[in-house]
SEZARO-402898 format. One line per 3 residues: number of its first residue (from 1); their letters; for each residue x, y, z of N, C-alpha, C. Coordinates in steps of 0.05 Angstrom, whole numbers, plus 5000, padded with zeros to 4 digits. Layout:
NUM> A> X:Y:Z:X:Y:Z:X:Y:Z ~ ...
//
This chain:
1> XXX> 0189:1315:4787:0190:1343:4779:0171:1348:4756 ~ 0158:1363:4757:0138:1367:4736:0145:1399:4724 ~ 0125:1398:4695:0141:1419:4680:0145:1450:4689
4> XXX> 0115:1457:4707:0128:1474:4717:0146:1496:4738 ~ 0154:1474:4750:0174:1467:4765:0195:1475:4757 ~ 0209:1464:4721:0225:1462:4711:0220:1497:4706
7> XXX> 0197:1508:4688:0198:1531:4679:0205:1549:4703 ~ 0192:1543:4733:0203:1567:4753:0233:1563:4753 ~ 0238:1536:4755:0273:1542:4756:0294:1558:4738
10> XXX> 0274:1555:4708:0288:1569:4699:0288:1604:4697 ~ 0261:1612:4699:0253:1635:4695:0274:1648:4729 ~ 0277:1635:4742:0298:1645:4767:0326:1645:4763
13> XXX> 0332:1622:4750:0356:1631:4734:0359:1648:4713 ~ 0340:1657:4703:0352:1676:4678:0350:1699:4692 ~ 0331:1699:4713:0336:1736:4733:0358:1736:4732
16> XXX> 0369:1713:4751:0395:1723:4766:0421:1723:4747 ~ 0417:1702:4716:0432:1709:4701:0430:1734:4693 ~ 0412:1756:4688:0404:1777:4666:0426:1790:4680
19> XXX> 0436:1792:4712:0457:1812:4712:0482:1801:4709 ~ 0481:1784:4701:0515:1764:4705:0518:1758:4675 ~ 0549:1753:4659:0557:1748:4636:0539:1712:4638
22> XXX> 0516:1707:4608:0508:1687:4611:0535:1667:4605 ~ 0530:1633:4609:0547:1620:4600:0534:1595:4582 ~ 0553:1586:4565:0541:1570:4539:0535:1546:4547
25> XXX> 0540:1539:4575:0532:1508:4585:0519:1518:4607 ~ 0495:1498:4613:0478:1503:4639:0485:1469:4651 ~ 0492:1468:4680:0494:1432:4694:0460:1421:4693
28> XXX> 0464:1394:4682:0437:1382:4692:0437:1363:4705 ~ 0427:1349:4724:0427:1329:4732:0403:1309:4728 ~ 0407:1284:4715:0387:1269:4708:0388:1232:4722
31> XXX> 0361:1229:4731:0366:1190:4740:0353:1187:4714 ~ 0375:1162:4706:0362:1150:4682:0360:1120:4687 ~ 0344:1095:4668:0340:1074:4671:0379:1068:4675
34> XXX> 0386:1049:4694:0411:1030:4696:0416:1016:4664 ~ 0395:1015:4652:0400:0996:4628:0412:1019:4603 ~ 0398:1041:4600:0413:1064:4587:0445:1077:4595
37> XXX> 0440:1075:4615:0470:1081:4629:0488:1064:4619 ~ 0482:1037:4621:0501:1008:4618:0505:1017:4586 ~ 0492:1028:4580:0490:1025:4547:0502:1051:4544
40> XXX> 0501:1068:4553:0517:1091:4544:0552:1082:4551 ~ 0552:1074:4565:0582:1065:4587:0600:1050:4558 ~ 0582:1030:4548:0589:1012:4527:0602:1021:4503
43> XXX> 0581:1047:4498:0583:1058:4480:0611:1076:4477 ~ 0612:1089:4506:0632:1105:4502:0657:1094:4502 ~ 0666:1069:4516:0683:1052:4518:0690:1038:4488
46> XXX> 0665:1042:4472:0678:1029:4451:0688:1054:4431 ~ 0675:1081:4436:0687:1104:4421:0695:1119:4442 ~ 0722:1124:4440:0741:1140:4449:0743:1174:4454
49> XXX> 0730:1179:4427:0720:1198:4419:0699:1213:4430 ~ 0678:1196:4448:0662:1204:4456:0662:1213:4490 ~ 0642:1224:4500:0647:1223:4535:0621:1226:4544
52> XXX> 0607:1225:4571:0578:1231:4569:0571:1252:4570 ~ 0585:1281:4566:0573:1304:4561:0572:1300:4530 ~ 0583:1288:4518:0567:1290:4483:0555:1274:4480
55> XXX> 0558:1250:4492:0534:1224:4488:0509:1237:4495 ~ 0499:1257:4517:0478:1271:4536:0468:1295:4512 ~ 0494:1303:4508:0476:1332:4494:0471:1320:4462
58> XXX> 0486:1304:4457:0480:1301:4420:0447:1280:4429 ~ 0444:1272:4451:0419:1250:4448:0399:1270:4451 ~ 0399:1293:4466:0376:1313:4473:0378:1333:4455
61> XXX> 0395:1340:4440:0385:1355:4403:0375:1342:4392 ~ 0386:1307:4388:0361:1295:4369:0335:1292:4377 ~ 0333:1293:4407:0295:1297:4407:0292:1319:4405
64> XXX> 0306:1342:4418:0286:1363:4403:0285:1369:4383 ~ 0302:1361:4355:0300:1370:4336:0277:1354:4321 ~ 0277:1325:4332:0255:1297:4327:0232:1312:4333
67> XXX> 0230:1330:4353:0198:1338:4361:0189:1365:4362 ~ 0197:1378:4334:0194:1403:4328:0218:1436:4336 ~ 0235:1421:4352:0247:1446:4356:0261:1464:4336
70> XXX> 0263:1492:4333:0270:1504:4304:0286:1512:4320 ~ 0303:1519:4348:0326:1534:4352:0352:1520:4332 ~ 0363:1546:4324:0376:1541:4306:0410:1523:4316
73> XXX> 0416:1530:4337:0440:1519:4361:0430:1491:4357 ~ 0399:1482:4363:0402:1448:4360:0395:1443:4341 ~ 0398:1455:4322:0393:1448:4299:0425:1434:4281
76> XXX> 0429:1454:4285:0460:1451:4275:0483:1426:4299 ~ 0459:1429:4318:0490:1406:4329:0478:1382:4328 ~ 0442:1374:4321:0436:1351:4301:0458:1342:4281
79> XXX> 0448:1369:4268:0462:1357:4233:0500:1350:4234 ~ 0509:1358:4260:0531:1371:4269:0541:1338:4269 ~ 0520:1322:4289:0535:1290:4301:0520:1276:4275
82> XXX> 0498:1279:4264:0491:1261:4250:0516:1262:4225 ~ 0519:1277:4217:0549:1281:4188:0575:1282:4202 ~ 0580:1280:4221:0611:1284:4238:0618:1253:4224
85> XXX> 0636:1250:4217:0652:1219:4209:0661:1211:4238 ~ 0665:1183:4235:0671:1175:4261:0704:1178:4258 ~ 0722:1183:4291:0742:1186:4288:0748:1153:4292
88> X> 0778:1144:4283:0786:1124:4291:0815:1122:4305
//
């Protein structure tokens, strides 16, 4: 899939959203290396706390916030997991 691919998909979803109440989560579907997976699996298994919708979204604020992004939403949920104390 190339990027703009991604941009038609979205610019078609925001039509058909513009007449519908938007919603604060959009589904993604991603193949990732088996070795990241194994490692996310690990991870979450060893924090309880965690699940792979936050393992997924706290890893994709830190790149965009790592590679310039100023939206203020990932901004704040950077700073949000980086200072969160871990629960025990």
């Amino acid at each position: 899939m190339d990027r703009n691919h991604l941009e038609r998909c979205h610019d078609m979803g925001a039509a058909m959203n513009a007449t519908q109440t938007s919603s604060a989560y959009v589904s993604l579907e991603a193949e990732i290396p088996e070795v990241l997976y194994l490692g996310m699996k690990q991870f979450i298994g060893a924090h309880p706390s965690w699940d792979q919708y936050r393992v997924m979204s706290s890893a994709l604020a830190h790149f965009l916030f790592q590679n310039g992004c100023e939206e203020r939403s990932v901004i704040e949920r950077y700073l949000d997991d980086l200072f969160t104390r871990p629960e025990n």
